[in-house]
N, C-alpha and C positions, 0 to 999 in steps of 0.2 A: 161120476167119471173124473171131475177136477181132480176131487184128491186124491184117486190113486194115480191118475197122470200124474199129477205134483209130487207123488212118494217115489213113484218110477222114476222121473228126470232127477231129483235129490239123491236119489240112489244111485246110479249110473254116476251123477259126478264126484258123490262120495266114494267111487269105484277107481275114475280115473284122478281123483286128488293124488290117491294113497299109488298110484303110479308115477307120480310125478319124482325124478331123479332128486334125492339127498346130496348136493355136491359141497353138502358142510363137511368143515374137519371135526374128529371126534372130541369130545371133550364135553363142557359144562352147556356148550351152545345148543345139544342134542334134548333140550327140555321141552322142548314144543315139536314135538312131530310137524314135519314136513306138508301132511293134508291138514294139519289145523290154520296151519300161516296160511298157506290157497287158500281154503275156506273161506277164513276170514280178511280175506283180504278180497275175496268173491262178493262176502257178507258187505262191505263197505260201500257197495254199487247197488246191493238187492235191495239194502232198508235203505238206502238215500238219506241217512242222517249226517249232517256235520261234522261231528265227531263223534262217530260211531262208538270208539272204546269209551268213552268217558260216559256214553246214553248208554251201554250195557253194562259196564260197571254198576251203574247208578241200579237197573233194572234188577241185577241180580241181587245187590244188599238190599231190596224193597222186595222182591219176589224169590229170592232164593236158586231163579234160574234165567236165562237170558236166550235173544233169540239164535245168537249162534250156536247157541246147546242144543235149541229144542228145535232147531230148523235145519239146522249141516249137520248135526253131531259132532261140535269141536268142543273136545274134552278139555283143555289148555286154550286162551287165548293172549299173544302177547301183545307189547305196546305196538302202539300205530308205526315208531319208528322204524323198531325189532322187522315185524310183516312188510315194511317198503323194503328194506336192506335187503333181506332175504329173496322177496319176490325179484329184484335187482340181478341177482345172482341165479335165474333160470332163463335161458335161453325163450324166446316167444316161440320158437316152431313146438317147443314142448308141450305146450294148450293150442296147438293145429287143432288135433282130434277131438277136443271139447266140442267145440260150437256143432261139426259134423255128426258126434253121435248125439247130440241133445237134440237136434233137427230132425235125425232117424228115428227119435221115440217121438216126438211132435206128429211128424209125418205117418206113423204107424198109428197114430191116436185120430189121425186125420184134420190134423191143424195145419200143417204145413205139408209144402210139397218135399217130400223123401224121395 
């Protein structure tokens, strides 16, 4: 039951990342999709490391793949600076309905109260 909870709740927020408003201007900044920077900037809080880019860098040239690949599914990830700016420039009521539906799949799982 763990890991399809855990595939379910990764999936749903893989669902609402890729909702999340683009309020870049177009051009060369359009390299990193919009649910990669969330992501990984989610990913920054989940594995609790120091410096997360510089431990998954390392990971992927020793292993060929890393955890926000094989955990979010973030195809691109940019520098730590790049994901602050960005995350900077989204409203907080935007991730309201994150914590609420991840709580509804908890609660339907019967971990929490929904």
């Amino acid at each position: 039951m763990g890991g399809e909870l855990f595939k379910r709740l990764i999936d749903n927020f893989g669902r609402m990342c890729g909702q999340v408003p683009d309020n870049r201007r177009s051009g060369h900044n359009e390299r990193y999709k919009t649910a990669d920077f969330v992501k990984s900037a989610f990913g920054v809080f989940f594995f609790q490391h120091r410096s997360m880019l510089d431990y998954q860098r390392k990971m992927k040239e020793k292993r060929g793949r890393n955890n926000p690949e094989t955990v979010f599914g973030v195809r691109s990830m940019p520098s730590d600076t790049w994901i602050r700016e960005q995350m900077d420039r989204i409203p907080p009521e935007k991730f309201s309905g994150f914590f609420d539906s991840m709580l509804k799949i908890a609660g339907e799982a019967g971990l929490a109260d929904g």
